[in-house]
VOGU-3710 file (C-alpha; in Angstrom, 3 decimals, decimal comma):
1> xxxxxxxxxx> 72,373/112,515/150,953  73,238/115,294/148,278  76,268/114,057/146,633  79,441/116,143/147,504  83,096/116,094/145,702  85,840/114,483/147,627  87,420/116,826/150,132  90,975/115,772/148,495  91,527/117,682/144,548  92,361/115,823/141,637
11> xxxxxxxxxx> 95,293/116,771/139,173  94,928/117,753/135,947  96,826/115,956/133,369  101,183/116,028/133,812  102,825/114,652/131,048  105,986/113,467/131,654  106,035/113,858/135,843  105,661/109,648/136,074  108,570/108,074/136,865  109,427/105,502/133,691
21> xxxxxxxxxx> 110,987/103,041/135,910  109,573/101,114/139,100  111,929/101,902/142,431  114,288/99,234/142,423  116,699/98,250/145,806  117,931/95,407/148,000  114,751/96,095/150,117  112,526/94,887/147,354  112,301/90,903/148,582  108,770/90,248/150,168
31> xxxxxxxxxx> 108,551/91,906/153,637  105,941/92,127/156,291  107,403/93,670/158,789  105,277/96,495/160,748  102,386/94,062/159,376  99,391/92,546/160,941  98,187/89,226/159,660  94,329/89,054/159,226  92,197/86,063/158,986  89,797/85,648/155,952
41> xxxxxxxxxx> 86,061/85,551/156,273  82,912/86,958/154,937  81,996/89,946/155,345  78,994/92,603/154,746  80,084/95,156/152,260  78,762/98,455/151,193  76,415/101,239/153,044  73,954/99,348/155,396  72,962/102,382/156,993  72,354/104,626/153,506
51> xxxxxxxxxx> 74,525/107,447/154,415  77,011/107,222/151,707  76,587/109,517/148,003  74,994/107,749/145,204  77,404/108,910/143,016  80,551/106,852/145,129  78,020/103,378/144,551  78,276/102,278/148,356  75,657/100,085/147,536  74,069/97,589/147,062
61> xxxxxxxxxx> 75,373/96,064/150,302  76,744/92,524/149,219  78,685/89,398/150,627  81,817/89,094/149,901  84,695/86,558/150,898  88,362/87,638/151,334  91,229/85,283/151,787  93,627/85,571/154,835  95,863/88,807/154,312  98,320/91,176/155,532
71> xxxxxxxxxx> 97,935/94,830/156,566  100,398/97,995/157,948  98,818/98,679/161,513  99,627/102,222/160,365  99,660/104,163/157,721  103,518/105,090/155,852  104,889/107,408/157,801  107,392/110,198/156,639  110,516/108,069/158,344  109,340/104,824/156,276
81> xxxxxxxxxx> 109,209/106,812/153,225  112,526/108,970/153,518  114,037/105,509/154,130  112,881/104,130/150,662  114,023/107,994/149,200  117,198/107,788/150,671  117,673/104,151/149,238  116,197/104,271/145,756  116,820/107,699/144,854  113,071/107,858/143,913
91> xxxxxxxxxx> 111,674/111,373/142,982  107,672/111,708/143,585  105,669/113,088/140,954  104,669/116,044/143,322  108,625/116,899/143,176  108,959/116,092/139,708  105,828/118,418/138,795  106,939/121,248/141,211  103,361/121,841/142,651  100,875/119,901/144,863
101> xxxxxxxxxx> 97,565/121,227/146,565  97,662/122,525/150,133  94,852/122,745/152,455  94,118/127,256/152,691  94,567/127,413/156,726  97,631/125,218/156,638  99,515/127,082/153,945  103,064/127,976/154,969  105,108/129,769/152,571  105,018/133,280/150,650
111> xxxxxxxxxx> 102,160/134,645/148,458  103,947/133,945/144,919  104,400/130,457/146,355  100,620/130,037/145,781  99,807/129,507/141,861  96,243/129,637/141,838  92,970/127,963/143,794  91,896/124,724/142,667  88,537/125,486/140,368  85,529/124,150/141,898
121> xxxxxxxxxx> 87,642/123,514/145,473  89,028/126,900/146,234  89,940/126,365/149,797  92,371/123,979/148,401  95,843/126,220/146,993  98,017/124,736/144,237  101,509/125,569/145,814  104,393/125,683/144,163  107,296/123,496/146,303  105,183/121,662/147,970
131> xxxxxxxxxx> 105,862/118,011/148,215  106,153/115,101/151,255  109,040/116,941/152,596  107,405/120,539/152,455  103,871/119,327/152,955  102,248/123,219/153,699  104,701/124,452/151,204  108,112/126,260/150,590  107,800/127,428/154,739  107,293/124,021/155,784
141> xxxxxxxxxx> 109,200/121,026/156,557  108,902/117,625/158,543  111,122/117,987/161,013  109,655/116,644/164,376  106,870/114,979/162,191  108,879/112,049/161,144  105,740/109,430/162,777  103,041/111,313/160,867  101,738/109,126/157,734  103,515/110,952/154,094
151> xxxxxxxxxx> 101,520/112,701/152,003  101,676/114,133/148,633  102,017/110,767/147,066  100,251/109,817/143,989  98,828/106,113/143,419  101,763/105,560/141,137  104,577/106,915/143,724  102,885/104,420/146,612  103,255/101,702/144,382  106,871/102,581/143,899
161> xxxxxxxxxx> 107,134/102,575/147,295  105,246/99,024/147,913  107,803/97,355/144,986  110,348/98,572/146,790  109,319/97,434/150,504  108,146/93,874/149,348  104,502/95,244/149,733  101,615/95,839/147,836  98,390/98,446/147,794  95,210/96,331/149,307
171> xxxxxxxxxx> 92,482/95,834/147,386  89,087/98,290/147,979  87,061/94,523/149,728  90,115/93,843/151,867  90,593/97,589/152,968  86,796/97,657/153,970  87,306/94,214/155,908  90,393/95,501/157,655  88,580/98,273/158,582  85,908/96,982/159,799
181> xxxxxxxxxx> 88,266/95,584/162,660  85,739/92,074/163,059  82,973/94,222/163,317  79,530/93,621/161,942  77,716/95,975/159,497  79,516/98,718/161,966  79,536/102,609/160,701  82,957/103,410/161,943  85,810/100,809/162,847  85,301/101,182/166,716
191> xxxxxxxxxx> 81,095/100,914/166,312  78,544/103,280/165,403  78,770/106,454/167,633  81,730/109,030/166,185  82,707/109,895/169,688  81,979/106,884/172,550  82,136/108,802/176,030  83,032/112,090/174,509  86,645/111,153/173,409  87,262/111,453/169,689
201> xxxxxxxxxx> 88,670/108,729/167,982  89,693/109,618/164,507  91,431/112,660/163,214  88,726/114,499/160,924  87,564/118,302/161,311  85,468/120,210/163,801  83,706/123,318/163,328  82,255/124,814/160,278  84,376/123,637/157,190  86,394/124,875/155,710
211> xxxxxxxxxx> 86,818/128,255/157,223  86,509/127,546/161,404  88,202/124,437/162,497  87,890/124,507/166,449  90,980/121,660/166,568  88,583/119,495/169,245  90,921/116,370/168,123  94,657/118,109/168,825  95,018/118,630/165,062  94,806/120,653/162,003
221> xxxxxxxxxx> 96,246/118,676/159,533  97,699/115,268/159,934  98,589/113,104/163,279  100,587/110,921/164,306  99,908/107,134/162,673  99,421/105,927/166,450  97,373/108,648/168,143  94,322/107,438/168,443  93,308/103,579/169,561  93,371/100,849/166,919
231> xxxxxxxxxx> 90,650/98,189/166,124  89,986/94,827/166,560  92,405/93,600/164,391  95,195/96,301/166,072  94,947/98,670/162,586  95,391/102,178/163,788  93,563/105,285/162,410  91,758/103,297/159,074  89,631/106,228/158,787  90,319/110,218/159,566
241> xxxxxxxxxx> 93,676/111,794/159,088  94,952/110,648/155,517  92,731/109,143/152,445  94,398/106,148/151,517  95,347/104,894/148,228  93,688/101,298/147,201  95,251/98,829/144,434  91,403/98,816/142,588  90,463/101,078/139,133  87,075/102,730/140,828
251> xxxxxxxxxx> 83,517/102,103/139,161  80,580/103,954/140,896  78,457/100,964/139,520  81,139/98,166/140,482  79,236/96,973/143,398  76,192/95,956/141,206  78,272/92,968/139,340  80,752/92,440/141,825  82,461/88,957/142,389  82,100/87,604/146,468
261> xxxxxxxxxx> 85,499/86,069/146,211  87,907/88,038/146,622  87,257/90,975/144,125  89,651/93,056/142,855  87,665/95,339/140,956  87,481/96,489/137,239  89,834/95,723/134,528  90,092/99,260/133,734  89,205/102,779/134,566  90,113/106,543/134,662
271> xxxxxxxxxx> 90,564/106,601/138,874  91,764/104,560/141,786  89,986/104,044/144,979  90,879/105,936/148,130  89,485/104,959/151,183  89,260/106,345/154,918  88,759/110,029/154,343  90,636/112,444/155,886  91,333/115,762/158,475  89,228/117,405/156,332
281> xxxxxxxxxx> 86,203/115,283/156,210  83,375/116,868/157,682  79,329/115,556/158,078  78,443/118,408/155,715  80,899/118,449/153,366  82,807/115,079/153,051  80,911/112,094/155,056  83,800/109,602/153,730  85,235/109,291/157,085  82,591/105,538/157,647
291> xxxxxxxxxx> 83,843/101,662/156,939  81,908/101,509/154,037  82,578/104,870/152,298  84,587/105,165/148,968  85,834/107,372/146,648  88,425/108,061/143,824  91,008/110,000/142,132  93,455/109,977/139,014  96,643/108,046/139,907  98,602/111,823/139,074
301> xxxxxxxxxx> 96,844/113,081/142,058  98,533/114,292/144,904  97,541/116,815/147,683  98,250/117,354/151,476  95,937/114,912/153,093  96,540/112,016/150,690  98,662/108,615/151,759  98,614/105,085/152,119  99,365/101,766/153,750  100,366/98,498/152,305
311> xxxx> 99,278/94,673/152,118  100,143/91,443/151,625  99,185/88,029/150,757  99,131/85,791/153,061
//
């Protein structure tokens, strides 16, 4: 498969829009509430059906052994994250910045709003305002969307949130396993056909991308963290709707040394791991919407289709 850039942007260099200090509340003892315990095991990792790009290194497909864990059925949702807001008086780096990429056709907002088309991506606007509460821009808002996951956050701002909740960001092997729902060497968390009797079961786009999306799944942008059935291990939407966020530096070539217990990937790097794809993920653009796919971006980044879940240790 020709390799193909992510279908979320990545952020050029802000100085200064990190937040110095971690979130800090009452709320930051352990917590696994909303959380699904997971039993260890070993598991198939990687590409077994060599569909993935050779530049994300889905392969070679290796063994690897995770410990018993803890996973979010869902991903954060906008309630979950006003809630940490609202209690830790935590300002995103979107927010802090004043601009965030927003998907062309879901742009809401006036034309001066819009400071220029991501180079190399233009379907993808860099809009001034937008942020998790304004996620198409300055015309936007979440009201009535308070169950759909946040986006906008960058890998630093999740892990803000995950100090603060008692959480933490899974690693890349346990996201895959989670995923994977107890399945074996399965394309998608449900099996290997996209759409079993017709019905769709993850939030990515239909039609011709990016210009035509014919909205066969209900949406245009993100759904609700519940809508569509969960997997074996009762995870709901692991792949469609938002990329999520991953505690692991990414290394195309990581797969070639990694360790089978419990790896945690490499000790440094320029990008983190997102995994699951998105609304936007297409067969002939973005083909990152599979168990085994990966992909990256610079912890700054933040954009309209990017969020996350948490973990925990078990």
């Amino acid at each position: 498969m020709v390799d193909q850039p992510c279908c979320a942007p990545s952020a050029d260099p802000a100085p200064g829009a990190k937040n110095e200090h971690p979130a800090s509340s009452s709320a930051s003892r352990r917590s696994t509430r909303g959380q699904v315990r997971i039993s260890g095991g070993e598991f198939r990792m990687g590409d077994s059906f060599d569909e993935g790009y050779a530049a994300d290194g889905e392969t070679p497909v290796h063994r690897v052994s995770i410990a018993d864990f803890l996973m979010d059925s869902t991903a954060v949702s906008n309630s979950q994250f006003a809630t940490f807001v609202k209690d830790s008086g935590y300002v995103t780096e979107a927010e802090k910045l004043g601009v965030s990429a927003v998907f062309h056709l879901a742009f809401h907002g006036r034309p001066a709003d819009v400071l220029n088309r991501v180079t190399g991506v233009p379907w993808w606007l860099a809009v001034r305002g937008a942020c998790w509460r304004r996620p198409e821009g300055p015309g936007s808002d979440i009201s009535g969307r308070q169950n759909h996951p946040v986006v906008h956050v960058t890998w630093r701002d999740a892990m803000a949130y995950c100090a603060w909740a008692g959480k933490r960001l899974p690693t890349e092997a346990e996201w895959e396993y989670a995923a994977r729902g107890g399945l074996r060497d399965a394309r998608f968390p449900w099996g290997d056909e996209l759409t079993p009797r017709g019905k769709w079961r993850c939030n990515i786009w239909q039609g011709t991308f990016p210009q035509h999306n014919t909205v066969e799944d209900g949406h245009l942008t993100t759904a609700p963290v519940k809508t569509f059935r969960p997997n074996g291990y009762g995870l709901y939407q692991m792949v469609g709707n938002v990329w999520e966020w991953c505690a692991d530096w990414f290394d195309p070539s990581y797969y070639q040394n990694s360790p089978t217990d419990n790896p945690r990937g490499p000790e440094t790097g320029q990008a983190r791991v997102m995994r699951g794809g998105s609304y936007l993920c297409h067969h002939s653009y973005c083909y990152r919407y599979r168990a085994s796919a990966r992909s990256s971006n610079t912890p700054d980044s933040a954009s309209s289709n990017i969020g996350f879940r948490c973990a925990n240790s078990a």
